[in-house]
C-alpha beads as a LAMMPS data file, in Angstrom:
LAMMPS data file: protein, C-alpha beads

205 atoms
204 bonds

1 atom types
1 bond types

-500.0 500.0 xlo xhi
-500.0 500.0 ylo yhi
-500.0 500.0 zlo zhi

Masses

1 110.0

Atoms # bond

1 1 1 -45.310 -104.550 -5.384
2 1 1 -42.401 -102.657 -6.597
3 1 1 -40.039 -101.071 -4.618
4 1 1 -40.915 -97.363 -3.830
5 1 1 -38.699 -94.829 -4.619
6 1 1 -38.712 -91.568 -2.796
7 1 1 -38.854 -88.521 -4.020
8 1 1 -36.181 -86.357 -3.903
9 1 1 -36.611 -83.740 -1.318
10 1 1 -37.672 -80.460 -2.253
11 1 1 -35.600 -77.352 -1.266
12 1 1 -36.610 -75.074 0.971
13 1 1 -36.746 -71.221 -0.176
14 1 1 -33.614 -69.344 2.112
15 1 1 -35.313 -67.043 4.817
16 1 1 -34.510 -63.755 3.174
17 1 1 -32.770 -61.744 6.106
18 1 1 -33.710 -58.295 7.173
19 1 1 -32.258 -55.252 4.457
20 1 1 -29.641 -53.438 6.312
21 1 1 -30.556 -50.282 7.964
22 1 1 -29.599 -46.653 5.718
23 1 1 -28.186 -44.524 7.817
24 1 1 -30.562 -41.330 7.691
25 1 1 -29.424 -38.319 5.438
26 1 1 -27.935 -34.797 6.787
27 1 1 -30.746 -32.395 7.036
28 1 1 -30.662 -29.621 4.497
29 1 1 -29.335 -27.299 6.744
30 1 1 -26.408 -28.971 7.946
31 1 1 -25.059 -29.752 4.204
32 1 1 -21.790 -27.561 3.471
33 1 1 -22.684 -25.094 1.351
34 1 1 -20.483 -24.245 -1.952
35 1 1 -20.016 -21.055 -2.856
36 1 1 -20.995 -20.474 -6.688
37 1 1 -17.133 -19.609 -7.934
38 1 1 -18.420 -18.761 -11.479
39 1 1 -18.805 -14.773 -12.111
40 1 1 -19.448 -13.374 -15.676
41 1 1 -17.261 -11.035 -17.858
42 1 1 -19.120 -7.986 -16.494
43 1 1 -18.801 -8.281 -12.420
44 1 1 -15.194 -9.449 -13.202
45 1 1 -14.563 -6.279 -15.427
46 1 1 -16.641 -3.979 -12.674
47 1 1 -14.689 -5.394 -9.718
48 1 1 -10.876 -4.642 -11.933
49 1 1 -12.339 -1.102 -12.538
50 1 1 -13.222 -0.772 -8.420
51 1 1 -9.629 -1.458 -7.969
52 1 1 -7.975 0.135 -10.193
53 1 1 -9.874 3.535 -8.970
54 1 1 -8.794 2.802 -6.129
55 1 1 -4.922 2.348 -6.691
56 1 1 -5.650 5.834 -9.152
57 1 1 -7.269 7.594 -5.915
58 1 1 -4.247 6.693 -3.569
59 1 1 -1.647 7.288 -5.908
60 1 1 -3.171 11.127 -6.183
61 1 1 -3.769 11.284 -2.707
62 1 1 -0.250 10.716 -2.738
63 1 1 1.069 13.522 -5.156
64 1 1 -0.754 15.633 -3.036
65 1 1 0.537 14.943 -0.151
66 1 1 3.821 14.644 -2.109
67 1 1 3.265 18.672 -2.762
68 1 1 2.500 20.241 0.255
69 1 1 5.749 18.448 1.583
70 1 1 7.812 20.061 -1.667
71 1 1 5.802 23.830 -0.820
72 1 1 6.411 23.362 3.155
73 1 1 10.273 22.602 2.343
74 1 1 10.496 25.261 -0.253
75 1 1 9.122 27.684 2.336
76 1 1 11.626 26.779 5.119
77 1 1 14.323 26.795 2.240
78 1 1 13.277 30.601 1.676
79 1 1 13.288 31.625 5.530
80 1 1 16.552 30.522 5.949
81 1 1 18.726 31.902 2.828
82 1 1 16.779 35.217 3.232
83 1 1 17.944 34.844 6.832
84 1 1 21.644 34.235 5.404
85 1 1 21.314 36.723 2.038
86 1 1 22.064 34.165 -0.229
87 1 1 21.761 35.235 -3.688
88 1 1 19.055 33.577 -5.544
89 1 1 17.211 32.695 -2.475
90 1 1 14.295 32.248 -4.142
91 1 1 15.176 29.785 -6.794
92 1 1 17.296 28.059 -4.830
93 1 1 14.420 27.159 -2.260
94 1 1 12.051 26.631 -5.323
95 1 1 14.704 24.145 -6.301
96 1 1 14.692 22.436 -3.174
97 1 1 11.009 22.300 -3.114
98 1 1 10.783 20.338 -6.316
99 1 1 14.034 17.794 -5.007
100 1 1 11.668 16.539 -2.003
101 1 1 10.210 14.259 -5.426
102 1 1 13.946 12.681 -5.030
103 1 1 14.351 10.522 -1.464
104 1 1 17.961 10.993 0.210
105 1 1 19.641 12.298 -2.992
106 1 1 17.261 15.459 -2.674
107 1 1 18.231 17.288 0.299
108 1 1 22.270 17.318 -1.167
109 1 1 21.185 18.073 -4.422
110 1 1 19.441 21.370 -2.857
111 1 1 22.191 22.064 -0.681
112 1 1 24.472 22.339 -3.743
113 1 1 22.982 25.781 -5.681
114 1 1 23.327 27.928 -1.911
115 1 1 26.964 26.544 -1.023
116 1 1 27.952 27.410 -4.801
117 1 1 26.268 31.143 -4.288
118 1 1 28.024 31.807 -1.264
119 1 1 31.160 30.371 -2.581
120 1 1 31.033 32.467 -5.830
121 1 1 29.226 35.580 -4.119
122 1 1 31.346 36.595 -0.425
123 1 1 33.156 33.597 0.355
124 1 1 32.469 32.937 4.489
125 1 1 32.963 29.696 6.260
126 1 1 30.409 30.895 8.816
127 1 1 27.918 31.493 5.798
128 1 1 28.643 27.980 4.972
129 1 1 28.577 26.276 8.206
130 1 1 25.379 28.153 8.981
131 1 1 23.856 26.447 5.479
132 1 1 24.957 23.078 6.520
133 1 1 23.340 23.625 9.327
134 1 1 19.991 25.195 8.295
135 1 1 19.965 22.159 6.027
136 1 1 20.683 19.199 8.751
137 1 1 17.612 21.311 10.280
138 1 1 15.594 21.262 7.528
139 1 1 16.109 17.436 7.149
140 1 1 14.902 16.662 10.317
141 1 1 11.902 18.372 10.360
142 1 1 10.746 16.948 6.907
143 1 1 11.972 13.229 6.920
144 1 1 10.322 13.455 11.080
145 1 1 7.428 15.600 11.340
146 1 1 6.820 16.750 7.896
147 1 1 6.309 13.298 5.724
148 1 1 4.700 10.742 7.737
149 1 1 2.295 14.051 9.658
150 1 1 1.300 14.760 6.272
151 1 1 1.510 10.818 4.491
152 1 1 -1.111 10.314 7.332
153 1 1 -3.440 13.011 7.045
154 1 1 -3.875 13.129 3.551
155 1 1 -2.975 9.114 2.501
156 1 1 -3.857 7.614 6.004
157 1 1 -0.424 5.869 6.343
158 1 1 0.540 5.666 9.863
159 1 1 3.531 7.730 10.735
160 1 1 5.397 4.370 11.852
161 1 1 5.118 2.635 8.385
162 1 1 6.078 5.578 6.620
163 1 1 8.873 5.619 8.698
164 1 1 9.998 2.226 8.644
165 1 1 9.023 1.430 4.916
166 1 1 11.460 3.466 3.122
167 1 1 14.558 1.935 5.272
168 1 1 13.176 -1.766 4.881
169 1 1 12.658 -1.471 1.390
170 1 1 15.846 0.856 1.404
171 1 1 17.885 -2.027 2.220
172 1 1 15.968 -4.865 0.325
173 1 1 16.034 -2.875 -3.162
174 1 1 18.490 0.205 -3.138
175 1 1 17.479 3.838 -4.688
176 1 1 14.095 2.058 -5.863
177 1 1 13.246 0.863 -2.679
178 1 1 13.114 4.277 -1.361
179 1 1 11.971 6.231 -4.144
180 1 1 8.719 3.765 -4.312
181 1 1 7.851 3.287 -0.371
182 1 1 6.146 6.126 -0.084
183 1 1 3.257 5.459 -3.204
184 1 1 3.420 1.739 -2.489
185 1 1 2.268 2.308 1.125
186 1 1 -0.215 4.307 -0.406
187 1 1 -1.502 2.275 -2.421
188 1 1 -1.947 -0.573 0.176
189 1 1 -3.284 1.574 2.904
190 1 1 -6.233 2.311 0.147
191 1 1 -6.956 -1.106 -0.170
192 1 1 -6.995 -1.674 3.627
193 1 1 -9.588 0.524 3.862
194 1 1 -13.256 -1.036 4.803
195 1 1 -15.406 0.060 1.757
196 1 1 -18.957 0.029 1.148
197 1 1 -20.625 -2.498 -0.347
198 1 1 -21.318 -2.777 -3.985
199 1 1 -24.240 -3.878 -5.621
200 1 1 -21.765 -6.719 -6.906
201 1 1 -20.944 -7.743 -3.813
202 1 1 -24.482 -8.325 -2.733
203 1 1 -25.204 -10.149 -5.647
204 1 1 -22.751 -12.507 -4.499
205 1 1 -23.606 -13.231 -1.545

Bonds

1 1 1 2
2 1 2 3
3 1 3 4
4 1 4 5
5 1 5 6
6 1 6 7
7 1 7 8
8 1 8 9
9 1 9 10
10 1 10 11
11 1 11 12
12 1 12 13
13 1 13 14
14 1 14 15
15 1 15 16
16 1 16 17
17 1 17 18
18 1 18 19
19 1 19 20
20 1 20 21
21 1 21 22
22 1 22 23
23 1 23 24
24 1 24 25
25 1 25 26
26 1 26 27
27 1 27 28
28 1 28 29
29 1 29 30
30 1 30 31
31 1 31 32
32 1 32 33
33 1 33 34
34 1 34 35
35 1 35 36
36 1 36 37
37 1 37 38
38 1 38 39
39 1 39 40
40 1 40 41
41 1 41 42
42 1 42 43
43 1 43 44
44 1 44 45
45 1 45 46
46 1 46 47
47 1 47 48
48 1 48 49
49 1 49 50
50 1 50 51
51 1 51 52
52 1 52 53
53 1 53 54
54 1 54 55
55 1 55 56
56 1 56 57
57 1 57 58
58 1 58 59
59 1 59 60
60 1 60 61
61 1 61 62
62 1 62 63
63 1 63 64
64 1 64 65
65 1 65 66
66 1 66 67
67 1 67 68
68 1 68 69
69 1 69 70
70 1 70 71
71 1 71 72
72 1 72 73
73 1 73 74
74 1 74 75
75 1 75 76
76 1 76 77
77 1 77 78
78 1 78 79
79 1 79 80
80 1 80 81
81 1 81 82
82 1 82 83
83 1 83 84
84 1 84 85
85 1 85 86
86 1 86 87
87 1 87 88
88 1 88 89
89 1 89 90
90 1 90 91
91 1 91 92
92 1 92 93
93 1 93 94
94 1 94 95
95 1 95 96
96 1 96 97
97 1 97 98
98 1 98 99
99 1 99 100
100 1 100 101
101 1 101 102
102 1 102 103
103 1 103 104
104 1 104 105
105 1 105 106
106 1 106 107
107 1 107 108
108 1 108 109
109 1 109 110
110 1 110 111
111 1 111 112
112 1 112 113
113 1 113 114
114 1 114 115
115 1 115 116
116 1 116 117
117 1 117 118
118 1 118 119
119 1 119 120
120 1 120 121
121 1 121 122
122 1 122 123
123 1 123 124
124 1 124 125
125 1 125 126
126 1 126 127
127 1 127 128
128 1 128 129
129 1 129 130
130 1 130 131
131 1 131 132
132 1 132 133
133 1 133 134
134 1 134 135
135 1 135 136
136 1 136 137
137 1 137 138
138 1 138 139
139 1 139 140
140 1 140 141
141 1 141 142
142 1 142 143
143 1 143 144
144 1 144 145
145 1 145 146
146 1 146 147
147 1 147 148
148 1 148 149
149 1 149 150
150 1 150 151
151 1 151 152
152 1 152 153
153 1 153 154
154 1 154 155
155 1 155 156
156 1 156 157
157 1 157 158
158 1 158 159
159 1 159 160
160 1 160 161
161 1 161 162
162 1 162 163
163 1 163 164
164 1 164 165
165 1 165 166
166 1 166 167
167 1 167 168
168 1 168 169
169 1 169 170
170 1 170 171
171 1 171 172
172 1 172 173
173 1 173 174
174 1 174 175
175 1 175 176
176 1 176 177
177 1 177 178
178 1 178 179
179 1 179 180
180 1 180 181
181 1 181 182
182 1 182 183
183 1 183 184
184 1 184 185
185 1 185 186
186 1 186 187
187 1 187 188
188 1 188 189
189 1 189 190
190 1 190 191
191 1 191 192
192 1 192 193
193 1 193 194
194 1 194 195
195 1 195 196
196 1 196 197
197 1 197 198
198 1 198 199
199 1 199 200
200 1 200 201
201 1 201 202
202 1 202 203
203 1 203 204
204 1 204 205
């Protein structure tokens, strides 16, 4: 008998092991949601025209405002060079009215045209103290109860801001920061202002 050779053993098949375990997926709800950031040409176009009527409305809220201060100064202008017969009273306080447009610079500028009438009319150092000091009068009352009573009625600015602006922005820009405080805090008052919602807006959301 020949010698028997034995077979080579056959391999076992590898116990497959057990699949790892998936962790289990965030329900729906608790997924962040993404805003959609993508608008068309026409809500963009609507929401520029929104603001820019709104900018348009402050900015005439603020010439208006802007006049009554000019016809309130022109009237206390009026009282007092009646009160001190100083020729041309009522140009000169028509004059003054219109220089309220022109921060700081204004008030001299209006003070010139009486002095001059005095000067050129009956000479009278009492005259003229008695204009300098109808117009350090008349200052007070419009720079302190005149603008920011009126900037707040008729813009909604509170009377600290309108206060404060014009020297901040005095100081940071010269001249133009003064001359553009008062529309500027207009304008951003407007803006601050909680406004109803558009039909754009709920489309949005």
């Amino acid at each position: 008998m020949g010698n028997l050779v034995p077979d080579d053993p056959v391999p076992e098949d590898p116990i497959p092991e057990d699949p790892p375990a998936l962790e289990p997926a965030a329900p729906p709800s608790t997924l962040p949601q993404i805003p959609a950031l993508r608008q068309t040409p026409g809500q963009l176009a609507s929401r520029s025209s929104v603001h820019l009527r709104t900018a348009g409305s402050a900015l005439v809220n603020w010439w208006r405002a802007v006049t009554i201060q000019g016809l309130c100064v022109a009237v206390l202008w009026l009282i007092g060079l009646l009160l001190l017969h100083v020729p041309l009273a009522p140009v000169w306080a028509l004059v003054a009215g219109l220089m309220t447009l022109v921060p700081n610079f204004g008030g001299v500028i209006a003070l010139l045209g009486p002095a001059f009438s005095i000067l050129v009319s009956q000479p009278s150092m009492y005259r003229l103290c008695f204009l300098l000091g109808l117009y350090a009068v008349i200052v007070v009352i419009d720079q302190l109860m005149l603008q920011p009573m009126i900037m707040k009625r008729v813009t909604r600015v509170p009377i600290w801001a309108s206060i404060l602006a014009p020297i901040v922005l005095g100081i940071v820009i010269p001249f133009w920061g003064i001359l553009l405080a008062p529309p500027l805090l207009a304008v951003v008052y407007a803006f601050r202002r909680p406004r109803p919602v558009s039909r754009i807006s709920r489309q949005d959301s």
